[in-house]
Each structure stands twice: as C-alpha cells, then as structure tokens.
VOVEXTOR-111033 format. One line per 5 residues: their letters; for each residue x, y, z of N, C-alpha, C, O. Coordinates in nm, 3 decimals. Atoms other than C-alpha are relative to their C-alpha. Layout:
# VOVEXTOR-111033
a> X,Y,Z,X,Y,Z,X,Y,Z,X,Y,Z; ...
# end
This chain:
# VOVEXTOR-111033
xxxxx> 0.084,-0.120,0.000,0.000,0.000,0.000,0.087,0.125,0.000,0.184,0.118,0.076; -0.084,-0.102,0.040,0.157,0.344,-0.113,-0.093,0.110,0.106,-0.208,0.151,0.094; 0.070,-0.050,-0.094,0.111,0.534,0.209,0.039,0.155,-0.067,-0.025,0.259,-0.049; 0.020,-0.163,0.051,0.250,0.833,0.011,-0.118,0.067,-0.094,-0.147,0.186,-0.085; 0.078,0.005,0.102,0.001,0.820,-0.261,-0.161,0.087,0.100,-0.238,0.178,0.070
xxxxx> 0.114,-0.037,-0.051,-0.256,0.844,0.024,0.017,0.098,0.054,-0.084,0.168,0.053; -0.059,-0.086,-0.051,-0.076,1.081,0.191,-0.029,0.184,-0.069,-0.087,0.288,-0.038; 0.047,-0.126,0.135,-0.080,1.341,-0.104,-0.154,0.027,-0.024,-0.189,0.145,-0.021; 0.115,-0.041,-0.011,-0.477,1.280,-0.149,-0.073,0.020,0.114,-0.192,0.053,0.110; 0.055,-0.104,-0.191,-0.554,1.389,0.238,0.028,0.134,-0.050,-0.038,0.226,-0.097
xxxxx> -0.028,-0.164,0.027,-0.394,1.669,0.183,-0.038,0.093,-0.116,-0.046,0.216,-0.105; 0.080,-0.108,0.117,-0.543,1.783,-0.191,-0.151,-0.014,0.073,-0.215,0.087,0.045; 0.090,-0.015,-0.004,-0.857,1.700,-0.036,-0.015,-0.050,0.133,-0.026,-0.165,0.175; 0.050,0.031,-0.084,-0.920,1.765,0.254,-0.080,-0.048,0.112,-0.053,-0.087,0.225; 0.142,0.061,-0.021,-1.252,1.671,0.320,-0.037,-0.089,-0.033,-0.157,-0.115,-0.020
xxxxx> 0.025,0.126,-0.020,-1.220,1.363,0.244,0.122,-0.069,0.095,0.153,-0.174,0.038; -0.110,0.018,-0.089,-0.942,1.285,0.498,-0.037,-0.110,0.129,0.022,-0.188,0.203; 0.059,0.070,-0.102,-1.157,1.146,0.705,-0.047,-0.181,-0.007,-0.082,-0.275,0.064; 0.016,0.157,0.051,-1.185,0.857,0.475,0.084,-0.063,-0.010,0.075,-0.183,-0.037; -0.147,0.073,-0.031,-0.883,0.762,0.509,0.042,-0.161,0.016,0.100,-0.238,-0.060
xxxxx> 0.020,0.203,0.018,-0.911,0.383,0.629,-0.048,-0.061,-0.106,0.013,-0.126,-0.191; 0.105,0.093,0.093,-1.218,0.263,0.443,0.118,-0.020,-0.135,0.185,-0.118,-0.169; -0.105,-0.034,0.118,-1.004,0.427,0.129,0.098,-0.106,-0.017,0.093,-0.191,-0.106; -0.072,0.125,0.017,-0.706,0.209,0.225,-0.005,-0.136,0.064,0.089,-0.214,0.075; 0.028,0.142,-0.001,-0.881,-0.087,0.335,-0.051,-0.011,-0.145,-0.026,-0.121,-0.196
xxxxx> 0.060,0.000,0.159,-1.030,-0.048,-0.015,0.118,-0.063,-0.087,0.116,-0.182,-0.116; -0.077,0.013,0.049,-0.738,-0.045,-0.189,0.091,-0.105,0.042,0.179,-0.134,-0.038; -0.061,0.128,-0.031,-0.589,-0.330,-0.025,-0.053,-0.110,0.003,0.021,-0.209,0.013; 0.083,0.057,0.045,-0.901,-0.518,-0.076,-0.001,-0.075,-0.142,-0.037,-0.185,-0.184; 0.002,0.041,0.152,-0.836,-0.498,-0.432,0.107,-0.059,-0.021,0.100,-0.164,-0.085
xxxxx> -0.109,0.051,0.019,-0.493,-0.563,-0.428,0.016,-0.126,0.010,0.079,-0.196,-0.069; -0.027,0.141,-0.054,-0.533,-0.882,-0.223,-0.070,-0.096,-0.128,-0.012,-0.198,-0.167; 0.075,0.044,0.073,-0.801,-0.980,-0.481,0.079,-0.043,-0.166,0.073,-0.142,-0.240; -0.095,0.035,0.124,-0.558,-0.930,-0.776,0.084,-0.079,0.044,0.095,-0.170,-0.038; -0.124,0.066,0.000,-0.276,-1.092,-0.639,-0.080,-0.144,0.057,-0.013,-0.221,0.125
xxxxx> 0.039,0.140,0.004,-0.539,-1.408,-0.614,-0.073,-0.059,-0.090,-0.162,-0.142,-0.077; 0.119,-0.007,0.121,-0.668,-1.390,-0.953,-0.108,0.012,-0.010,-0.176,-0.046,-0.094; 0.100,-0.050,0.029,-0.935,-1.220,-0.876,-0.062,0.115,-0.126,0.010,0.122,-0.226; 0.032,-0.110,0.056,-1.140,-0.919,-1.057,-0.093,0.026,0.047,-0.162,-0.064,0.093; 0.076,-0.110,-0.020,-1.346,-0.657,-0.983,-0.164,0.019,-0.083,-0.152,0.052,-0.201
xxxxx> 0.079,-0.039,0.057,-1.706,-0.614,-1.083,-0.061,0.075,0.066,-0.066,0.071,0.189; 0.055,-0.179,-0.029,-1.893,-0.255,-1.082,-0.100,0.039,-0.046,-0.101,0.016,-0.167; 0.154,-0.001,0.033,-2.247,-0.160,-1.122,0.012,0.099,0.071,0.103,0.126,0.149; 0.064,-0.158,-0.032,-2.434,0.185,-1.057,-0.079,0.002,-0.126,-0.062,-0.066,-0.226; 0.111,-0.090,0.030,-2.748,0.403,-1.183,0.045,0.090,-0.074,0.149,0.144,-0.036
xxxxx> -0.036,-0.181,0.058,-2.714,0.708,-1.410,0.166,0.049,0.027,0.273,-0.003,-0.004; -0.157,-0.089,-0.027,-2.416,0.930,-1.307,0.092,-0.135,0.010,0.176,-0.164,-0.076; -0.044,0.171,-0.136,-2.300,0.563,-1.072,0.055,-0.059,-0.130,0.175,-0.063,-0.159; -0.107,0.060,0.108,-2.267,0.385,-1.403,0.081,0.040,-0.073,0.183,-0.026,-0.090; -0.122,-0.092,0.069,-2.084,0.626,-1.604,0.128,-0.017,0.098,0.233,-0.068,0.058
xxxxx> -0.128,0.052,-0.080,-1.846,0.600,-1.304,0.015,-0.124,0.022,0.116,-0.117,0.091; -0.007,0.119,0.022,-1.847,0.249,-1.310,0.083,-0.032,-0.157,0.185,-0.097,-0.179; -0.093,0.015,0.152,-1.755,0.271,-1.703,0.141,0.031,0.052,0.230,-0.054,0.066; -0.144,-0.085,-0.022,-1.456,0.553,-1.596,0.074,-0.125,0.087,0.159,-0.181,0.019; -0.061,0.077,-0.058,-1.335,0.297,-1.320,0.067,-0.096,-0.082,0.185,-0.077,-0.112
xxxxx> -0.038,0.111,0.116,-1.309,-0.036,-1.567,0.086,0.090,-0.020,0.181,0.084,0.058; -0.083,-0.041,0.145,-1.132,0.212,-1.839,0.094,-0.032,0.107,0.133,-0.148,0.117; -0.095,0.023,-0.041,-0.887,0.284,-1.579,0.101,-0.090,0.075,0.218,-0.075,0.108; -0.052,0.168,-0.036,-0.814,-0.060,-1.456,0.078,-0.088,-0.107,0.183,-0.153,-0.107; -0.046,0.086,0.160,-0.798,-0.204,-1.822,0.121,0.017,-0.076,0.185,-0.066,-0.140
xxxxx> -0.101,-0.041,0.043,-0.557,-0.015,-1.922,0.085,0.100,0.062,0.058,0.168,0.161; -0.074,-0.098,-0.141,-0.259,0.184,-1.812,-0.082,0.143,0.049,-0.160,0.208,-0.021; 0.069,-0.172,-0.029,-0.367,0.531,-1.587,0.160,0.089,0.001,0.198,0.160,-0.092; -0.110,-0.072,0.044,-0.034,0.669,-1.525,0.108,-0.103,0.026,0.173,-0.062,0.122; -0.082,0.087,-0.019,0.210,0.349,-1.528,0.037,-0.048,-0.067,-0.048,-0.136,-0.068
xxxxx> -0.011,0.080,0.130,0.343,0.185,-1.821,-0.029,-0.148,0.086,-0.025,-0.168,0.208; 0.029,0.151,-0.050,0.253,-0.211,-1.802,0.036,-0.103,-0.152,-0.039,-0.164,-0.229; -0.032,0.070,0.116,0.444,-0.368,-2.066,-0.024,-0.142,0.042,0.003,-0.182,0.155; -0.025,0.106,0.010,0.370,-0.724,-2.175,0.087,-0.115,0.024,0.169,-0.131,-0.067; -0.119,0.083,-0.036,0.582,-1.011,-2.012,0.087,-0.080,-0.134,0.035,-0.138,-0.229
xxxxx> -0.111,0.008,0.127,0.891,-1.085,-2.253,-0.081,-0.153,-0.078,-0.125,-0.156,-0.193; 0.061,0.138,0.055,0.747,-1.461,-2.314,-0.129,0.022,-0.083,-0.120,-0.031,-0.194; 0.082,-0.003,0.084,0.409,-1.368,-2.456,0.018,0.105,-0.117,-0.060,0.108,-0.213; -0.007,-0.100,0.107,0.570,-1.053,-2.663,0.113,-0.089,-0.140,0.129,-0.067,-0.260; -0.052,0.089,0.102,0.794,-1.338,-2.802,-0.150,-0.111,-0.059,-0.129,-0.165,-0.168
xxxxx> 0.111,0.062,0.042,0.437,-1.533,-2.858,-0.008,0.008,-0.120,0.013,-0.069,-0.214; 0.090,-0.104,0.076,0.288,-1.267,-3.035,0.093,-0.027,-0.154,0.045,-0.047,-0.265; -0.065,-0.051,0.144,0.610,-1.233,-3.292,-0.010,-0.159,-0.071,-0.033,-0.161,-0.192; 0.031,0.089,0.082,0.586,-1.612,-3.374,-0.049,-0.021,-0.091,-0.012,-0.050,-0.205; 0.147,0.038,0.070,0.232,-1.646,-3.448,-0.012,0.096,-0.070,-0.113,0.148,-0.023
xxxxx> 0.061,-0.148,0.043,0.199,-1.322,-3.665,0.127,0.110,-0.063,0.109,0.224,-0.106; -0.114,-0.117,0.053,0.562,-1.165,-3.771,0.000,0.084,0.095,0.007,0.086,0.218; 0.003,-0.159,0.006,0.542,-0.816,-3.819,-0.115,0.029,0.080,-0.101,0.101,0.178; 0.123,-0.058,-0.105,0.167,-0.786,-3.669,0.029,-0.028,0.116,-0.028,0.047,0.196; -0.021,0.080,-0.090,0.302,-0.995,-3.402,0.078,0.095,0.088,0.085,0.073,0.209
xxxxx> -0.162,-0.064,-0.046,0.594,-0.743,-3.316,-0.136,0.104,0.020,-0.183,0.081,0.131; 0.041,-0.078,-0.056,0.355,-0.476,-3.299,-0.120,0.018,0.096,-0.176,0.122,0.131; 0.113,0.024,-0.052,0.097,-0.608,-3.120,0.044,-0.010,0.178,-0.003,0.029,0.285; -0.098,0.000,-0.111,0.344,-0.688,-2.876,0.087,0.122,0.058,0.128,0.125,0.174; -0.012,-0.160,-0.026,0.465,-0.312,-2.880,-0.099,0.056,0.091,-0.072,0.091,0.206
xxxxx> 0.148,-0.049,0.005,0.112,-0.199,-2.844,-0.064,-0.009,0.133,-0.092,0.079,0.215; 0.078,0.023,-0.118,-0.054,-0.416,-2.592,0.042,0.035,0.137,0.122,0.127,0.153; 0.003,-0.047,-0.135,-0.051,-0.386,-2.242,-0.047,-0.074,0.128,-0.166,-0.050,0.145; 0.074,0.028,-0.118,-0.133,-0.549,-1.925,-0.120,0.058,0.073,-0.097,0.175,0.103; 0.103,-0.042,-0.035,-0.474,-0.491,-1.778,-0.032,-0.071,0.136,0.003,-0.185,0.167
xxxxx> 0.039,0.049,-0.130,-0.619,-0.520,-1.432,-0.132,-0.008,-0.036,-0.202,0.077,-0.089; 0.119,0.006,0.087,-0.908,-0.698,-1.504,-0.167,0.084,0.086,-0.171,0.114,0.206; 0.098,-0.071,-0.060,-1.245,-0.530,-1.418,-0.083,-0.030,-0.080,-0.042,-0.079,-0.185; 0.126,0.023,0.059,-1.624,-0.563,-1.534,-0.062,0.101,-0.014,-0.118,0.082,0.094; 0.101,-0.042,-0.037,-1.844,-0.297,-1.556,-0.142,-0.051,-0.063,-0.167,-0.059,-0.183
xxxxx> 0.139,0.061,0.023,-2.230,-0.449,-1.511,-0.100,0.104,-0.076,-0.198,0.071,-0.143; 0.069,-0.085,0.110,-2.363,-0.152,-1.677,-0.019,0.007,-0.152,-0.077,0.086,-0.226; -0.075,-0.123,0.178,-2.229,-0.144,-2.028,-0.069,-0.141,-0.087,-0.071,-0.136,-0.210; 0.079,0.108,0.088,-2.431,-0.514,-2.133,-0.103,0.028,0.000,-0.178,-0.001,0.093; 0.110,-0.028,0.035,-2.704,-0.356,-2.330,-0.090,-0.107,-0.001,-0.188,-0.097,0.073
xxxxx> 0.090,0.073,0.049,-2.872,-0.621,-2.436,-0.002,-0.132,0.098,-0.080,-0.219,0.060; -0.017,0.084,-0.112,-2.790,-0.862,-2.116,-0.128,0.067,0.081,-0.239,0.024,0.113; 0.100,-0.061,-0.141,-2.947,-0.604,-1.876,-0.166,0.042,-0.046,-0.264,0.051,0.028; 0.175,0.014,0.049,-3.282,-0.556,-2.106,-0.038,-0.119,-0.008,-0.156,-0.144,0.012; 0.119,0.140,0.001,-3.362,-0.903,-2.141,0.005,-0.062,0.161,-0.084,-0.141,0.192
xxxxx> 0.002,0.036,-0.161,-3.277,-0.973,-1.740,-0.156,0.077,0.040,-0.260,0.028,0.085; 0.110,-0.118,-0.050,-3.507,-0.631,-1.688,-0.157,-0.091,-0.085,-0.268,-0.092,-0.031; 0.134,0.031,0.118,-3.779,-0.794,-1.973,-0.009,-0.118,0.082,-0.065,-0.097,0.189; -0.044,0.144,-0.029,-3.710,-1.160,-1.879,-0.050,0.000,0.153,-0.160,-0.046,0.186; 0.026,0.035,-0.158,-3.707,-1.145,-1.489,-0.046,0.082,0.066,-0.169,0.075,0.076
xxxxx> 0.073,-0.094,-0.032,-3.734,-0.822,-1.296,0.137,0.128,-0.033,0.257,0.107,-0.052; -0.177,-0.102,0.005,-3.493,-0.463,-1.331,0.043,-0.023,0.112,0.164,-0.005,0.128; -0.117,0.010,-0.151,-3.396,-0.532,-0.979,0.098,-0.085,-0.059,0.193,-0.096,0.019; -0.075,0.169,-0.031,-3.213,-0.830,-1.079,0.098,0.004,-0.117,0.157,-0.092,-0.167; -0.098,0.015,0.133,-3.010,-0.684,-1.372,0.181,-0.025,0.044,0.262,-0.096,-0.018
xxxxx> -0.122,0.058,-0.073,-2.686,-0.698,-1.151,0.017,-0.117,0.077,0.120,-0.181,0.053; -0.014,0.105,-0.063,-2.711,-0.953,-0.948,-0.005,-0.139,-0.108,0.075,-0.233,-0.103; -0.036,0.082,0.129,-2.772,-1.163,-1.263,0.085,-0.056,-0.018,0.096,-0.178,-0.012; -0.148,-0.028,0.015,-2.444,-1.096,-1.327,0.086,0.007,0.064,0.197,0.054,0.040; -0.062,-0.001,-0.110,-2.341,-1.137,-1.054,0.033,-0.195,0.013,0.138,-0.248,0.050
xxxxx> 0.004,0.144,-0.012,-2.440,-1.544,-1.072,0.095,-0.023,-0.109,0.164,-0.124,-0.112; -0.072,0.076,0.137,-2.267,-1.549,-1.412,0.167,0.041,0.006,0.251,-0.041,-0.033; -0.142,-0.099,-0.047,-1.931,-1.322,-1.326,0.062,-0.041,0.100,0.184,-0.054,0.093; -0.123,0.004,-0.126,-1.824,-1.402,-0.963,0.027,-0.114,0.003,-0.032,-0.214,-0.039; -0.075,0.129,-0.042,-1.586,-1.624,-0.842,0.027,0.079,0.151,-0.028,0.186,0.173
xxxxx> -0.014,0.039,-0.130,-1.467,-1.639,-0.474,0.115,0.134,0.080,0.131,0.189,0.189; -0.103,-0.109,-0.063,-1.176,-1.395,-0.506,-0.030,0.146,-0.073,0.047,0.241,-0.080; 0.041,-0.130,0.104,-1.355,-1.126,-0.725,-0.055,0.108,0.156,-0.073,0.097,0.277; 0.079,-0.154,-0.101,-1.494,-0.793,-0.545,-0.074,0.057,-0.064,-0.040,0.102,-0.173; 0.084,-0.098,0.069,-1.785,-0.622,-0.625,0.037,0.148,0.066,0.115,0.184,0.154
xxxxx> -0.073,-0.149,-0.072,-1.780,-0.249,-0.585,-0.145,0.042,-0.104,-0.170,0.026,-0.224; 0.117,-0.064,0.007,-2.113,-0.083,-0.585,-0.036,0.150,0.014,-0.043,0.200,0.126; 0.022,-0.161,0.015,-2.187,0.281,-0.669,-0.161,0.026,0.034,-0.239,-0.035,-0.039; 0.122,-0.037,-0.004,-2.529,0.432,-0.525,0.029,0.093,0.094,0.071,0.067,0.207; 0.030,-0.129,-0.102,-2.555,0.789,-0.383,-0.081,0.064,0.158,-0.081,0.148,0.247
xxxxx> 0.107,0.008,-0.080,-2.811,0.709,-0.212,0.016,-0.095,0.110,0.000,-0.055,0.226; -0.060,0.123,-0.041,-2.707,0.378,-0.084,-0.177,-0.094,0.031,-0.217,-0.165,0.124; 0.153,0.082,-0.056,-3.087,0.241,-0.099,-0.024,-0.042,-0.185,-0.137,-0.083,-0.212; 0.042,0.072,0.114,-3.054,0.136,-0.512,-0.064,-0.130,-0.014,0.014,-0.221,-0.041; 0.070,0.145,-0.029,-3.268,-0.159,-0.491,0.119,-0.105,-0.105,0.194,-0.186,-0.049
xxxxx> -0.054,0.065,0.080,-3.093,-0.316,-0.792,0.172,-0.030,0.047,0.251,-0.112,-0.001; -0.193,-0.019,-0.063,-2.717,-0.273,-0.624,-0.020,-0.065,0.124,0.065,-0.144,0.164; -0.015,0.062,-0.134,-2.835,-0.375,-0.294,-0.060,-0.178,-0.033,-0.043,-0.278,0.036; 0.015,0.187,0.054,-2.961,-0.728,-0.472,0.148,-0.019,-0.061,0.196,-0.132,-0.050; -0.164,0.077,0.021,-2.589,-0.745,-0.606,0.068,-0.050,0.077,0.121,-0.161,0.079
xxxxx> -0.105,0.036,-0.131,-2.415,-0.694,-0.283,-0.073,-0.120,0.066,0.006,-0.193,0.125; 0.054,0.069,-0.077,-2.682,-0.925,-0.134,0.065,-0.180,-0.100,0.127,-0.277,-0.057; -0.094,0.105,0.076,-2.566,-1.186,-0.416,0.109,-0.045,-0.016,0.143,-0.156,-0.058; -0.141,0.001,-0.017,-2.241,-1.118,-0.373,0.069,-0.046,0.100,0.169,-0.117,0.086; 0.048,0.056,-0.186,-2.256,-1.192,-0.001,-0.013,-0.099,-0.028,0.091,-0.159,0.001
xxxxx> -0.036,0.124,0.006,-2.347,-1.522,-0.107,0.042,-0.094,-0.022,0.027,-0.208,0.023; -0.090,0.069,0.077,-2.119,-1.610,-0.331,0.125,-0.025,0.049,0.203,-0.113,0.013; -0.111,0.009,-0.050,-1.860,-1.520,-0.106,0.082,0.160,-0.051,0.181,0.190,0.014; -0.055,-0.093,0.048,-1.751,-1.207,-0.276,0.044,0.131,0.132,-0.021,0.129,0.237; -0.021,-0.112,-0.076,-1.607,-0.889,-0.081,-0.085,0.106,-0.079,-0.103,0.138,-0.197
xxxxx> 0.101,-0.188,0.024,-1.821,-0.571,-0.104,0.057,0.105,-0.010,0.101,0.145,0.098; -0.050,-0.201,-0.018,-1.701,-0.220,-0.157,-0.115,0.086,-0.018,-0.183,0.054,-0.115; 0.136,-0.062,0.013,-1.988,0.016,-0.131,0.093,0.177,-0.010,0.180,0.238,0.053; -0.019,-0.172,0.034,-1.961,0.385,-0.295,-0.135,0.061,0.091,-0.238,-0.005,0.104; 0.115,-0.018,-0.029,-2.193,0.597,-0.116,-0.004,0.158,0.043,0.098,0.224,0.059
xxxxx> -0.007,-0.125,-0.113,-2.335,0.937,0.058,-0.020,0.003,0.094,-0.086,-0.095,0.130; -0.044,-0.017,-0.184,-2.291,1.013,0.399,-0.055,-0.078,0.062,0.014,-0.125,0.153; 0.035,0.093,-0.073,-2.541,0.781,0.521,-0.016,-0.141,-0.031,-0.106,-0.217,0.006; 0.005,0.120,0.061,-2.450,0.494,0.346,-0.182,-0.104,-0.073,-0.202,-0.200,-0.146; 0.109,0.091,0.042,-2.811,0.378,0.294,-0.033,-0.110,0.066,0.024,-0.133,0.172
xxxxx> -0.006,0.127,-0.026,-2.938,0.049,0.333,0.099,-0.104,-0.068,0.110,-0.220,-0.031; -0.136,0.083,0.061,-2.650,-0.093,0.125,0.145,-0.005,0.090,0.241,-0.078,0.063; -0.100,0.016,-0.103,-2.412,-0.029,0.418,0.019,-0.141,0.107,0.120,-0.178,0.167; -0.006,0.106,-0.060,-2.525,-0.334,0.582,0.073,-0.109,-0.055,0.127,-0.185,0.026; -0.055,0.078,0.093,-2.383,-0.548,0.285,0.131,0.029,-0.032,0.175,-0.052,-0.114
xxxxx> -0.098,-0.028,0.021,-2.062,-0.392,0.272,0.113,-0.034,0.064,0.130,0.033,0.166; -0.105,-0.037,-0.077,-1.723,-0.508,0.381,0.090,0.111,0.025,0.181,0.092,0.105; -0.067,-0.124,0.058,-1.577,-0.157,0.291,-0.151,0.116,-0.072,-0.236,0.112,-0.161; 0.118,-0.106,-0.009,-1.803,0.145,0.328,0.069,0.072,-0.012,0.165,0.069,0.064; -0.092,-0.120,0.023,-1.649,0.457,0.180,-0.142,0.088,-0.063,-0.202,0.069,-0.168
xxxxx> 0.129,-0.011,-0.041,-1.941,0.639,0.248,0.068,0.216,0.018,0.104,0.273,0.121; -0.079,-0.176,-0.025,-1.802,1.092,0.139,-0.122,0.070,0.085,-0.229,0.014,0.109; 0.083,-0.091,-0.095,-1.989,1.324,0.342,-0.038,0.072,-0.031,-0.005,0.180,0.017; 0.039,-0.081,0.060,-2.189,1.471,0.120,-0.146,-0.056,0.004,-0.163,-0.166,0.057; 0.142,0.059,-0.036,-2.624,1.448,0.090,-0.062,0.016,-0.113,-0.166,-0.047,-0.132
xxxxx> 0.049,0.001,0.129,-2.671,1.577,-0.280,0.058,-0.103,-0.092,0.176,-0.139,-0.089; -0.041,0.070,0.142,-2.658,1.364,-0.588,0.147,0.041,-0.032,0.238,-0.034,0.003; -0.055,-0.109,0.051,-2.429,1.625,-0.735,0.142,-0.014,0.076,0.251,-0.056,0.035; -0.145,-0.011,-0.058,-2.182,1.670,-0.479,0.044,-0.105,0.063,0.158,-0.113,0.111; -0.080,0.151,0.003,-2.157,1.311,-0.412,0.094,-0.052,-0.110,0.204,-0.106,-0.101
xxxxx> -0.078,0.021,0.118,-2.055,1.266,-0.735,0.126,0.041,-0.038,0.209,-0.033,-0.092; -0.135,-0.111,-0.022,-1.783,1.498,-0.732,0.104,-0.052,0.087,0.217,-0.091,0.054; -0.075,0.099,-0.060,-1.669,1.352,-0.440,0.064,-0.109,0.008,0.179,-0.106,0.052; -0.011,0.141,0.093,-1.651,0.986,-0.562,0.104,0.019,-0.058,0.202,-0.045,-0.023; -0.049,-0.010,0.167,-1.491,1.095,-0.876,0.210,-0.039,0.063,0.264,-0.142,0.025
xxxxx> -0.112,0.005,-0.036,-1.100,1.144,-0.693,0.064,-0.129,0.089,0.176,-0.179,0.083; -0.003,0.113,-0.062,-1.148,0.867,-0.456,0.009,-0.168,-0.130,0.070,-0.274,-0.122; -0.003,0.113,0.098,-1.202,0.626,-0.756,0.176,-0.007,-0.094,0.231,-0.099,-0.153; -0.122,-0.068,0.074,-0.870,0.810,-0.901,0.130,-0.059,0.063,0.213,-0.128,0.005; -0.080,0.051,-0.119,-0.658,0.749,-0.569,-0.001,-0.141,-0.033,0.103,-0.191,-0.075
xxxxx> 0.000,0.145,-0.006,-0.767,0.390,-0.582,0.087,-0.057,-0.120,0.188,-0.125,-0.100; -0.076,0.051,0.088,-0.654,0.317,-0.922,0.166,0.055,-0.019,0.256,0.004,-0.087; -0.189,-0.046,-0.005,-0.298,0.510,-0.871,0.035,-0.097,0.124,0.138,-0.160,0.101; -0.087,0.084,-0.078,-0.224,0.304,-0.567,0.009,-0.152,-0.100,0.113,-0.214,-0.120; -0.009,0.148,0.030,-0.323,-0.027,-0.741,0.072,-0.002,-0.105,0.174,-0.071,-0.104
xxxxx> -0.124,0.014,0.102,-0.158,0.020,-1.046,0.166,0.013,0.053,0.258,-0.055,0.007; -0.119,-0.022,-0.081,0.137,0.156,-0.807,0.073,-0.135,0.032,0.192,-0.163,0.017; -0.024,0.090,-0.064,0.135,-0.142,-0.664,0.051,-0.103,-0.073,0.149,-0.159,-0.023; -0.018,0.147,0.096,0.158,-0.441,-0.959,0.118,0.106,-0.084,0.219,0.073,-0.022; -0.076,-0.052,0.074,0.392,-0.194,-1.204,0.045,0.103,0.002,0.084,0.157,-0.101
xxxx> -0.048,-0.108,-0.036,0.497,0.089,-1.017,0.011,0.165,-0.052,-0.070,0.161,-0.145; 0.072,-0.152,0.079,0.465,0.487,-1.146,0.117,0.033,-0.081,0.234,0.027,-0.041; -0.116,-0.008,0.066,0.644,0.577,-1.449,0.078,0.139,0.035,0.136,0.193,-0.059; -0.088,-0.081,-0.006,0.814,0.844,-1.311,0.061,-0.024,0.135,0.157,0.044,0.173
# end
C-alpha cells in the first residue's frame, strides 16, 4: 500500500481525509483480490454507471504506469503473426481486469424484460463471480434496490463488497465489507466527491503491480 500516494490525497482533499481507512482498506481489498486472480465487478445508476464505465477504463488499461507485456508472450505474439506480431506486442498492455455491469445492453434488457430490473446486476453477478472477485457498488443514495440485490448476491457467493456511497451509506451499508461512504447528501456533490477517490484507488493499485512511471 503506497502510504505516500494516500498521503498526497488527504492533503489535496481535505474533506475527504476522514476517509482515510475505508479508502485504504479499499485499496488493499483490491490488491489482495488481484494478487489471487481475482477481478473486480462494478455496477451503478445514471451518473453511478458512467463511473463504473470511468473505473473499468482505468483498470484495463494503463492510468499513469506503463505495463508492458511479459517478454514470453511478446515473443508469442512475434511467432504467431511476424510483423503484426511485433507490434501487437509493442502496443498491448497489461490490464487489471475489471467488469463494468452496466455497459451489457442487451444482457441487462432481457434480465429487466425476462425477470425483474432489480435483478439486472445480481444476474451478473451469478454469471461473473468467483470467490476472489470484489464487487464495488456505486449508489448515492445507498438504498438502489438493484445494487443492494448485487451486494446481497455477492454476499453469497462469497464475494467482498465495496460500497460507494453518501454520507449515510443507505441500506447498502449493511452489505458492505468496505463502506467509503463521502460526506456529502446531494446527488451532485456526491458525485464529485466519488470521482477522486475512484482516481486514488486506481494510482495506488496500479502503483502497486507496475509501479509509477516516473
């Protein structure tokens, strides 16, 4: 855990300072999860999923770290393929894997058509988790019916919880091993809030597997 990393976001932001643990129990949550071949799946509402998309991107691919390909599969690549092979192997990149449950159009309408909309994550939740995965749940509110049937699925799968939330966590706080819960009561300026905390997280974890390119 990169206590400087956290160190630096106390201090740009103050007001969230207070989150301090949850934050890096969070982030060590995930870590433990990667370093057991786990991954990450992420669901939210409106604004929630859009940050759910932003999260994935920055998991998938580098944020500020290079993550070059291990020498053995960039020799793979040039086998099977030459020249495409060589640059593919340039190109690609290591990814920390992540899900977001939002972005399957046509999964989450026929769940919503098919069964009920509560049940479009948790769905996906039966088909996605394994034992060392983590969900990580975005709701402002912390009372999304549809998010609190994930974590509740998730819970029984065995999964760890991370819950995004506003100040009073909701009823989704009960389901959470990791409540990072900003201290804010609008939509709006929850969101805002969120947004750096999701930022922090992915600079330590990338920190952590391939260190910061500078």
């Amino acid at each position: 855990m990169n206590k400087k990393l956290l160190d630096q976001f106390c201090t740009k932001h103050p007001e969230l300072a207070g989150l301090r643990d949850p934050i890096r129990q969070a982030a060590e949550m995930i870590i433990k999860s990667y370093t057991g071949g786990g991954k990450l799946l992420v669901c939210g509402n409106g604004g929630s999923s859009s940050d759910s998309d932003h999260l994935v991107c920055e998991l998938m691919k580098s944020f500020e770290s290079e993550r070059p390909l291990d020498k053995s599969l960039k020799n793979r690549l040039n086998e099977i393929a030459g020249a495409r092979g060589k640059f593919l192997a340039e190109k690609l990149e290591h990814g920390l894997p992540a899900i977001s449950l939002s972005a399957h159009t046509a999964l989450i309408t026929a769940i919503s058509n098919d069964k009920d909309a509560n049940l479009v994550f948790a769905q996906q939740i039966i088909g996605f988790g394994d034992e060392n995965d983590i969900l990580i749940g975005i709701s402002t509110s912390g009372n999304s019916q549809n998010v609190i049937d994930a974590c509740i699925t998730a819970k029984a799968l065995n999964l760890k919880v991370i819950g995004f939330t506003g100040k009073t966590g909701g009823k989704m706080k009960q389901y959470c091993d990791v409540l990072v819960n900003v201290p804010e009561s609008r939509t709006a300026f929850i969101q805002e809030l969120q947004l750096p905390i999701f930022h922090i997280l992915c600079l330590i974890v990338e920190n952590h597997f391939y260190g910061h390119k500078n």
